[in-house]
ROLOGU-333344 format. One record per residue: y, x, z of N, C-alpha, C in turn. Coordinates in steps of 0.02 Angstrom, whole numbers, plus 32768, in hexadecimal, padded with zeros to 4 digits. Example, Ala and Ser with C-alpha at 12.3 -4.5 7.8 and 13.67 -1.06 7.14 Angstrom:
7EE4829481867F1F826781867F5B82948186/7F90828281627FCB82AC816580028285818A/
END
This chain:
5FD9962F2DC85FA096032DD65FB595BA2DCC/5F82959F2DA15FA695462DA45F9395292DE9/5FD1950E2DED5FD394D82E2C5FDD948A2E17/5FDD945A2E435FC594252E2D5FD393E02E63/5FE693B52E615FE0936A2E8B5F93935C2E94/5F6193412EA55F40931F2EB35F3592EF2EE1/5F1192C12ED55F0592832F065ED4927F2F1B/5EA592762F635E6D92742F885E73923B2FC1/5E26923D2FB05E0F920D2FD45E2492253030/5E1391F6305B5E1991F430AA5DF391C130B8/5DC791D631025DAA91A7310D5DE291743144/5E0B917A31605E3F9151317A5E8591433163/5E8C9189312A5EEF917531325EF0915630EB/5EC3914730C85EBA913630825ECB9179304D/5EF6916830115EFE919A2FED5F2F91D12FFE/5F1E921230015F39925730155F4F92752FCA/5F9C92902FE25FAD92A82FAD5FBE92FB2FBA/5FA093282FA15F86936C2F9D5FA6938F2F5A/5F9993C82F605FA294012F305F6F941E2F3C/5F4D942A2F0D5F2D947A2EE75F2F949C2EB6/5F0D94DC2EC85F3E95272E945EFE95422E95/5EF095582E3D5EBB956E2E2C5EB795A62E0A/5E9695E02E0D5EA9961D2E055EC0962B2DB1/5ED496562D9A5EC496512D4C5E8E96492D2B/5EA996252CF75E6D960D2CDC5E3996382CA9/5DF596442CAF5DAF96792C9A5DA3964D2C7E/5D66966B2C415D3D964C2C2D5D4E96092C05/5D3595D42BFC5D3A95A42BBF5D75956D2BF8/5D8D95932C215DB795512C4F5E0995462C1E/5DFF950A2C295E4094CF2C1F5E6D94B82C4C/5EB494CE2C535EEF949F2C795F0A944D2C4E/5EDF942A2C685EFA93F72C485F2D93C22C5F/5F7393C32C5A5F9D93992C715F6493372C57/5F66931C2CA65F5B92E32C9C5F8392942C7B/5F7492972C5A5FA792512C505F8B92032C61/5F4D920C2C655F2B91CC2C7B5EDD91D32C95/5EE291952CD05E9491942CED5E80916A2CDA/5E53914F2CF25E1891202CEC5E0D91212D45/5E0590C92D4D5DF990CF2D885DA7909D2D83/5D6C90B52D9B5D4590AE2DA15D1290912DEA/5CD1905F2DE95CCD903A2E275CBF90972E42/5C8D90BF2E305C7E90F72E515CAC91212E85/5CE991122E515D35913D2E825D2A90FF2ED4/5D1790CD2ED65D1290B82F135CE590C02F44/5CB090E92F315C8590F32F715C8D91342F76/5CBB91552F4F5CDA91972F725D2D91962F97/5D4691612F8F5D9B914D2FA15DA791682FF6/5D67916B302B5D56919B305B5D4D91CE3071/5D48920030285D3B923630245D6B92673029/5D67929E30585DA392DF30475D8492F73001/5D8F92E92FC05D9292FA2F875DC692EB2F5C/5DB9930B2F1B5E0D92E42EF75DE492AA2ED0/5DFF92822EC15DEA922D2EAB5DEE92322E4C/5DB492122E355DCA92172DE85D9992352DCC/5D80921C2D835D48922C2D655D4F92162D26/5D9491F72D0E5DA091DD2CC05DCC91F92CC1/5DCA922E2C945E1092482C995E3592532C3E/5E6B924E2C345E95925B2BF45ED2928A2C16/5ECC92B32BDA5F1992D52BCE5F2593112BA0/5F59933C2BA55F5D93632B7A5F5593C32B8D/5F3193E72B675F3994192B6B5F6D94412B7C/5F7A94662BB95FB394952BBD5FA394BF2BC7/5F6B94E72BDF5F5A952A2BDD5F09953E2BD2/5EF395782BAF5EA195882B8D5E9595C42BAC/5E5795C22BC25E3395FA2BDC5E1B96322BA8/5E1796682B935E1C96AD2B7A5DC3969B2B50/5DA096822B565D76964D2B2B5D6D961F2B26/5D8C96022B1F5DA995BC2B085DA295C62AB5/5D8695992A9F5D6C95A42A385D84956C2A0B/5D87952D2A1E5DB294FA2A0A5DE594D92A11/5DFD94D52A545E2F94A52A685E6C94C82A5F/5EAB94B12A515EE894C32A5A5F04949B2A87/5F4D94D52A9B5F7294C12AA85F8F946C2A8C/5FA794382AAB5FBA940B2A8F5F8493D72A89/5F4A93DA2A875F0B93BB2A675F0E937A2AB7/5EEE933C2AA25ED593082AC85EA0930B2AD5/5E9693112B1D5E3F931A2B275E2B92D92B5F/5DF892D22B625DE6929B2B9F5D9092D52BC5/5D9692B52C065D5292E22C1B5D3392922C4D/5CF492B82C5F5CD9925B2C805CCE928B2CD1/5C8A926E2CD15C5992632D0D5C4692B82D23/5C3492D72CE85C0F93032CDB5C3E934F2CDC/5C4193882CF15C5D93B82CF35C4893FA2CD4/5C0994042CEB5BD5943F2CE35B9D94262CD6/5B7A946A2CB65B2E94662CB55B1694AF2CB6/5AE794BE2CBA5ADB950F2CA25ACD95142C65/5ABB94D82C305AB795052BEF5A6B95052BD0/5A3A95252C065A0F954C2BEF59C7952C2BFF/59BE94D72C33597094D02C315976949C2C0B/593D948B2C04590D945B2BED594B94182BD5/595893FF2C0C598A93D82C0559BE93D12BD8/59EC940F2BF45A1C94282BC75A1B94292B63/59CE945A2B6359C5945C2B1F59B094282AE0/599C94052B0D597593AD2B0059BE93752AFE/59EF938B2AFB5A3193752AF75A3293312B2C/5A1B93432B675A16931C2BB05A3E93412BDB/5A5F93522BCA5A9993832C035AAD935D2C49/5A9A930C2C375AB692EB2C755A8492F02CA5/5A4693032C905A1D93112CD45A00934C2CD8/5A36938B2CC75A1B93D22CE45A1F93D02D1F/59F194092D3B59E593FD2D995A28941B2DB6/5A5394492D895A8B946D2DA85AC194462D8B/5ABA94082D845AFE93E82D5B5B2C93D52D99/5B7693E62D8D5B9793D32DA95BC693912DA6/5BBC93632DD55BD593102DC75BED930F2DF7/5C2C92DB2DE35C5792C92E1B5C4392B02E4C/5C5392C22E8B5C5392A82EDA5C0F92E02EFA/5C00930B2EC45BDC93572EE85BF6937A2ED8/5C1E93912EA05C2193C82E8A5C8293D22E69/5CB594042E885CF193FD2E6E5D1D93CF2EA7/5D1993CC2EDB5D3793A82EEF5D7D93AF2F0A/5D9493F22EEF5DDB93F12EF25DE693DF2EA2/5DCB93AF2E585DD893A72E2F5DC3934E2E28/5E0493492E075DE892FA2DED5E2A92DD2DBC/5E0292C12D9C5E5292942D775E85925D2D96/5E8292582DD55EC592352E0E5EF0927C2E22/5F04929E2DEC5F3A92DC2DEE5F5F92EC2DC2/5F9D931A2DB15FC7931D2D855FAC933F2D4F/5F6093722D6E5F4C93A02D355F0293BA2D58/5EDB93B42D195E9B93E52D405E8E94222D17/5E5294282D415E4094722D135DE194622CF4/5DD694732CE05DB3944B2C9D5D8394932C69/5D36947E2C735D2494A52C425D2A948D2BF5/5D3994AB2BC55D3B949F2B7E5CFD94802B64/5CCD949D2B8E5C7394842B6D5C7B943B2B98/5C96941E2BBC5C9993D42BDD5CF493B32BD6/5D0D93B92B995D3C93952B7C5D4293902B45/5D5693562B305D4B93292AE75D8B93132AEC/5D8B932A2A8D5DDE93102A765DD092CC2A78/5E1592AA2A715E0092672A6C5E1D92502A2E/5E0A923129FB5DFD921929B75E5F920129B1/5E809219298A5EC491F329785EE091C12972/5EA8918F29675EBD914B29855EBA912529C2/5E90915829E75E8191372A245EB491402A52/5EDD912A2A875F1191302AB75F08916D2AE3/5F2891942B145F2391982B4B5F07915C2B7E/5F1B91402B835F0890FE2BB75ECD90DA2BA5/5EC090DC2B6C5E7290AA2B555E4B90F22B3A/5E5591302B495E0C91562B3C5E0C915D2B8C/5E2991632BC75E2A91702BFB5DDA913C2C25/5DCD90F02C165D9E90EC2C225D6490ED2C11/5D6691092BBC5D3991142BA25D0991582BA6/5D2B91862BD95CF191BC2BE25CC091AF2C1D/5CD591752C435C9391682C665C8991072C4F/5CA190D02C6C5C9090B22C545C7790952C0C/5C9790BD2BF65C7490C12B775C3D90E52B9B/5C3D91112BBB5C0F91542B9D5BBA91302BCE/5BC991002C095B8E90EA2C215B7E90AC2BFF/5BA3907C2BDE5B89905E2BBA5B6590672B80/5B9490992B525B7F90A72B075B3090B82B1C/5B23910A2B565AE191202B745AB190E12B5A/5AC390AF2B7E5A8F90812B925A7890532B53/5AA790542B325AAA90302AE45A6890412AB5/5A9A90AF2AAF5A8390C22A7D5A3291012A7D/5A3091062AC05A0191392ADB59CA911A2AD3/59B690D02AD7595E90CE2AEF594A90922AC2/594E90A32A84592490692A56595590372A2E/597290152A4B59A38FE32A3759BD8FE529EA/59D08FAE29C259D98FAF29945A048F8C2978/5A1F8F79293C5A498F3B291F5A1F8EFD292C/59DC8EFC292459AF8EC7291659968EB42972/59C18ED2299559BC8EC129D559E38E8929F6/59AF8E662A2E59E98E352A5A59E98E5C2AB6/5A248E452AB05A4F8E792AF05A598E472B23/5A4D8E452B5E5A778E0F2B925AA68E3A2BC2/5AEB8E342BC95B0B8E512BE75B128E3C2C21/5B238E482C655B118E322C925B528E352CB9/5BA18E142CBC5BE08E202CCE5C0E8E302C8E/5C3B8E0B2CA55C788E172C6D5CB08E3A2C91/5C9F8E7C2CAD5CCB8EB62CD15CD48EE92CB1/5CEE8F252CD85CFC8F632CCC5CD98F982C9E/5C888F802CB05C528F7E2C725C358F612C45/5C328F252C5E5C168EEF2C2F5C478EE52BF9/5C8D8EDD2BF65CC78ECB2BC45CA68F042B89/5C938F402BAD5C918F752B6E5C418F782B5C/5C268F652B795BE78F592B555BDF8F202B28/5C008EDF2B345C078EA32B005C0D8ED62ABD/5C448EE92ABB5C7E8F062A755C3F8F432A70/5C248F7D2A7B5C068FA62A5F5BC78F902A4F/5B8E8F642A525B538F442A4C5B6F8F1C2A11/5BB38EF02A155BB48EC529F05BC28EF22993/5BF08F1729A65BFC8F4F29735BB78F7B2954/5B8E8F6F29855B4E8F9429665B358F632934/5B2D8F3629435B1F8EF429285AE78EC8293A/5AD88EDE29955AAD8EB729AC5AD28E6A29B5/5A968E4829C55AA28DFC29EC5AAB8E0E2A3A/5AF48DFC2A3C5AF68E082A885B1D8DB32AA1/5AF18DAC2AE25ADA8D7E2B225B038D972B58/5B458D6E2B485B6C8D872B9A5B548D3A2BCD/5B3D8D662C1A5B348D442C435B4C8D432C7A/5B708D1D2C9C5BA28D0E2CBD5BB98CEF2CFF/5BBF8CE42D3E5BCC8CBC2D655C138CA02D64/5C428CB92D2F5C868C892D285C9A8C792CE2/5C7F8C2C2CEB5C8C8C072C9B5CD08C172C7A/5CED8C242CA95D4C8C392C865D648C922C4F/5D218CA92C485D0C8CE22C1D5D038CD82BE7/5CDD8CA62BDF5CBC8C902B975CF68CB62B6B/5D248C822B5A5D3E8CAA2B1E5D658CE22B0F/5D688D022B4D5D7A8D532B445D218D662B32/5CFE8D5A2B5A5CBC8D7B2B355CB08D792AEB/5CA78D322AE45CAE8D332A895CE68D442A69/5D088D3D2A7F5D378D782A4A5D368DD02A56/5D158DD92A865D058E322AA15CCB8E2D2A6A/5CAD8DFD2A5D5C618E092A2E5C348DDC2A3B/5C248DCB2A805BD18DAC2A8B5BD48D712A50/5BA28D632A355B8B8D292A165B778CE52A50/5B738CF92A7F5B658CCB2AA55B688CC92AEC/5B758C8F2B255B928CA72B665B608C642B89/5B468C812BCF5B1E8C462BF85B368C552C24/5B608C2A2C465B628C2A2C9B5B278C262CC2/5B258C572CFE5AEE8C632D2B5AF88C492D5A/5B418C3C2D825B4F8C312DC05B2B8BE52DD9/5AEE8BFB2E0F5AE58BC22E395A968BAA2E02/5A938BD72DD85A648BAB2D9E5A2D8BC12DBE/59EE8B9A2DE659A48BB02DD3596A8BCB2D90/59A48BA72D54598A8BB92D0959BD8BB62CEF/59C18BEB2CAE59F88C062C8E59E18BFB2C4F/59FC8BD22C3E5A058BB12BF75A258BEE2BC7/59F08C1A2B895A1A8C382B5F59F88C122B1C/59D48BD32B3259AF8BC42ADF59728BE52AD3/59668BE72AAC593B8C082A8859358C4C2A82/59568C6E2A7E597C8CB52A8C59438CD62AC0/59268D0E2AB259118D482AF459168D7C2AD3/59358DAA2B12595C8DEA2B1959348E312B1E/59488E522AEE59298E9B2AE2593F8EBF2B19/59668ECB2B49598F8EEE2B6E59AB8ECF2BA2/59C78EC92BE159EC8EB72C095A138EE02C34/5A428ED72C125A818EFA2C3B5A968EF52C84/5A988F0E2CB15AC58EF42CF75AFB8F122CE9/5B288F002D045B6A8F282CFE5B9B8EF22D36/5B738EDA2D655B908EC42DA35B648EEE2DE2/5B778EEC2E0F5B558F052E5E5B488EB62E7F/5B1C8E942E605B0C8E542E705AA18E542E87/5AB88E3B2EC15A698E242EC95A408DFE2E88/5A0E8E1B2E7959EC8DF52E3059B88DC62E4C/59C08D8E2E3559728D4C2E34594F8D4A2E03/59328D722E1659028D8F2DD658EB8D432DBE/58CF8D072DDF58C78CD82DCC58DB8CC12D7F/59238CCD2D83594B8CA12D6959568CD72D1F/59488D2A2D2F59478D3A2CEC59248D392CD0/58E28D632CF958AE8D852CC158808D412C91/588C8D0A2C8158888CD92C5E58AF8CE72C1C/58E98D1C2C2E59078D142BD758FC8D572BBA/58C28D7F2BF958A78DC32BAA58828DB82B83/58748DDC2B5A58428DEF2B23581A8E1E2B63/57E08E0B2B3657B08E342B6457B68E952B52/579B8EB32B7357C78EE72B6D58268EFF2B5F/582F8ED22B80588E8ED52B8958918F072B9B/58C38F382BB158F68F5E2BDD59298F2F2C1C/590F8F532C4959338F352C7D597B8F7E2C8A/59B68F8E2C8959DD8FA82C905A208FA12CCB/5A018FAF2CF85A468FB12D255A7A8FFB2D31/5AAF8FD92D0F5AE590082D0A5B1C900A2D52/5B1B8FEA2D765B518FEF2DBA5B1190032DED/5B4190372E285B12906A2E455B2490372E90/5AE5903F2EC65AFE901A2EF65AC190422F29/5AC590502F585A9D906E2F915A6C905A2FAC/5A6090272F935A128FF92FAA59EB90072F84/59938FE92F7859598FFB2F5A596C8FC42F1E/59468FDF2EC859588F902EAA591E8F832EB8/58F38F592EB458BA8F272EB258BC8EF72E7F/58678EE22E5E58628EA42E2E58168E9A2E4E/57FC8E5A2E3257C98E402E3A578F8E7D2E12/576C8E822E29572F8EBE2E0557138E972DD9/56EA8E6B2DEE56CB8E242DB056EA8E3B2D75/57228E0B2D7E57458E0A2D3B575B8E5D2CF1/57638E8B2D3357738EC72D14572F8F002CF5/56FC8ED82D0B56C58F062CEC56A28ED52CBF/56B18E762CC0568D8E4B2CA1569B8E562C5C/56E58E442C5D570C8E3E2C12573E8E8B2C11/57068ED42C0D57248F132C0B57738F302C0F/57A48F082C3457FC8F152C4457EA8F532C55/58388F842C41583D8FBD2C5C58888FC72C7E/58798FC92CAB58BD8FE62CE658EB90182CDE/590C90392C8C591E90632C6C5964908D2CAA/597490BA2CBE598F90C52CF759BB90E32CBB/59F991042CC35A35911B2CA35A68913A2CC2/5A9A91662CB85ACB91872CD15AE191A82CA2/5B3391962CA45B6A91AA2C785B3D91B52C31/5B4E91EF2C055B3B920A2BDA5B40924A2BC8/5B1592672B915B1D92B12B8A5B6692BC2B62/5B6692F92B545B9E930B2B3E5B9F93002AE8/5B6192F42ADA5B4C92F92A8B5B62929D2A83/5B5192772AB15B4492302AB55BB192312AC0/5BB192482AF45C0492382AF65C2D922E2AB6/5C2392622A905C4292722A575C4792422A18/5C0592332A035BF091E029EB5C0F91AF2A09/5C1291A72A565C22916C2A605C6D916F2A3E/5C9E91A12A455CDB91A72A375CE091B029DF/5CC891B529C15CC591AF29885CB991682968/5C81914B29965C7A90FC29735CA090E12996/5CCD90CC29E45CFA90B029E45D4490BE29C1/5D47910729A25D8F910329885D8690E5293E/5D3490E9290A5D2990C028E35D2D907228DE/5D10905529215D0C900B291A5D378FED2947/5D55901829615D978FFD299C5D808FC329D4/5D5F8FFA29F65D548FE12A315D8690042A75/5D9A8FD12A915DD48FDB2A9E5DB78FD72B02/5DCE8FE52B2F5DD88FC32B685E008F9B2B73/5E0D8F572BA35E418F2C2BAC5E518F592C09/5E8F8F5E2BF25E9C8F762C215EF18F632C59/5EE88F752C9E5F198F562CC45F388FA52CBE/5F828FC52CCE5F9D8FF72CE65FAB8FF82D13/5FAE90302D2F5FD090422D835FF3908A2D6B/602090862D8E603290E72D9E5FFE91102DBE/5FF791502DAA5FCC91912DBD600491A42DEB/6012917F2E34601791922E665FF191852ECF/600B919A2EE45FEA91722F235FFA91152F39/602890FF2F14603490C22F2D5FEE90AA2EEA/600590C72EA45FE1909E2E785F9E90A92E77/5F8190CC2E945F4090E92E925F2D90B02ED7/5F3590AC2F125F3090812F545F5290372F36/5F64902D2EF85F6F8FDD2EEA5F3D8FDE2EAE/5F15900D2E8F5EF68FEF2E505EA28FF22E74/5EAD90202EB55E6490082EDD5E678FD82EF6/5E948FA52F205E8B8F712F375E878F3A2EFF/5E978F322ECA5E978F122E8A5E5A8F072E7E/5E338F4A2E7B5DF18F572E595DBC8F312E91/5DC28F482EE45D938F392F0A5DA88EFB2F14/5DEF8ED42F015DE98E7D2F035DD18E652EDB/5DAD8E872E995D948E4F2E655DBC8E432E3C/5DEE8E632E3D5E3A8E3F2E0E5E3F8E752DDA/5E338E902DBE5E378ECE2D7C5E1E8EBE2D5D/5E408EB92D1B5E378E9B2CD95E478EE02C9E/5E008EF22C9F5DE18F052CB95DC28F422CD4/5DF78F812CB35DED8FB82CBB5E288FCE2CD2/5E458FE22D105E7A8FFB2D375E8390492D0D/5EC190572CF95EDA90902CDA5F2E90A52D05/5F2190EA2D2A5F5391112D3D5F7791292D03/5FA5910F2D195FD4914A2CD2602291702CE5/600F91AB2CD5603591D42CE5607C91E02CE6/60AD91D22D1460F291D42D17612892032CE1/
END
């Protein structure tokens, strides 16, 4: 039976370091030795949890389940958010797998599994090789942070001939600049710290407005097909909805436990739509990893060790604001 390290959450002693042993492996299951995580804001509102921690995961094949049809031994795979599905409704067949009613997602479903461990176990129908140029360590945040941005990019209309406003130059926003900009929209990074600018324009944006403290946000002439959040920041609606196009997309990508709210006026005057999003399908994953190993989109990323000290120093990193910008465990 494979056995295994894992790391879990506690709601008092912080990170718990565990073993689990999983029977042999049936059916389309995968032993995949981990070599790198992705540490994500989501892994923090579970860091309380008796579960194992981790949802970006990279590494390599070491053992195949008796149907198993593609993967080998040896092969680089990465897995995200997403675990299961059944396959068979509406959802599923409509290549929406991320919102079958039986889908299994991290922090319900697997919770003796996660990528803060030496190795998981892994269906074949929910792991993706990862493209030969891409790293261990830079595909590691790309199965959830790539895979909720690209979603949001490439799923609902958007185009080259589009303008984008990104909303944070973080953990998401860095990778939405570079994949929008690679599409070949006009992308609008917007900002509360002027000291970004030129990592933004060189990630891609064509253009950067500081917000902080502003009642009006100067982007010019410029209004935005789309608006990105990709901070957990209170919005003044004031101060944006002045730079949509009428019928914009309003898009908030960071998850937070409160109601969102906007002015009604405005959202039924000049037709905005409140486009809601999560991770991506498995058909969408695959693209995204294909056009970043084409146009090299990369994550900027800090390292830690894939252990209990480095895992409890790349969360306090992350919840100080200090990660630049995608925290990556990597494997001893």
């Amino acid at each position: 039976m494979p056995s295994f390290k894992v790391y879990k959450g506690s709601a008092s002693d912080g990170i718990q370091e565990a073993n689990t042993t999983k029977p042999e492996l049936t059916g389309d299951q995968v032993l995949v030795k981990i070599t790198a995580s992705g540490l994500c804001g989501t892994d923090l509102h579970y860091k309380t949890a008796d579960m194992v921690l981790g949802h970006e995961g990279a590494g390599v094949v070491q053992q195949i389940g008796p149907d198993v049809k593609t993967l080998k031994l040896g092969d680089r795979v990465g897995w995200g958010y997403q675990a299961n599905s059944c396959g068979l409704c509406e959802q599923c067949l409509s290549s929406n797998d991320e919102y079958c009613p039986d889908r299994e997602i991290y922090g319900v479903a697997n919770l003796d599994q996660g990528s803060f461990a030496e190795a998981v176990v892994w269906r074949e129908a929910f792991l993706f090789k990862i493209p030969d140029n891409i790293t261990d360590n830079d595909a590691a945040p790309l199965m959830c942070g790539g895979a909720t941005v690209w979603n949001a990019l490439h799923r609902y209309g958007l185009s080259s001939t589009s303008t984008v406003g990104v909303i944070g130059v973080g953990g998401l926003g860095h990778l939405a600049i570079q994949f929008a900009s690679k599409m070949g929209m006009n992308v609008v990074v917007l900002s509360t710290n002027e000291s970004k600018k030129d990592e933004a324009l060189s990630l891609g944006a064509n253009s950067f407005a500081v917000t902080n403290g502003k009642e009006a946000i100067n982007i010019g002439a410029t209004k935005l097909d789309a608006l990105l959040f990709t901070t957990s920041v209170d919005m003044e609606w004031d101060a944006y909805l002045p730079l949509l196009n009428p019928q914009a997309m309003i898009i908030p990508l960071t998850i937070h436990f409160g109601n969102f709210s906007i002015p009604q006026y405005p959202l039924l005057g000049f037709g905005y739509r409140i486009q809601g999003t999560v991770v991506s399908s498995r058909g969408e994953l695959k693209k995204m990893l294909k056009f970043a190993s084409r146009n090299d989109v990369r994550p900027v990323t800090m390292l830690f060790p894939l252990n209990k000290a480095g895992i409890e120093d790349s969360i306090k990193t992350l919840s100080d604001g200090k990660m630049r910008y995608r925290g990556v465990l990597v494997a001893q």
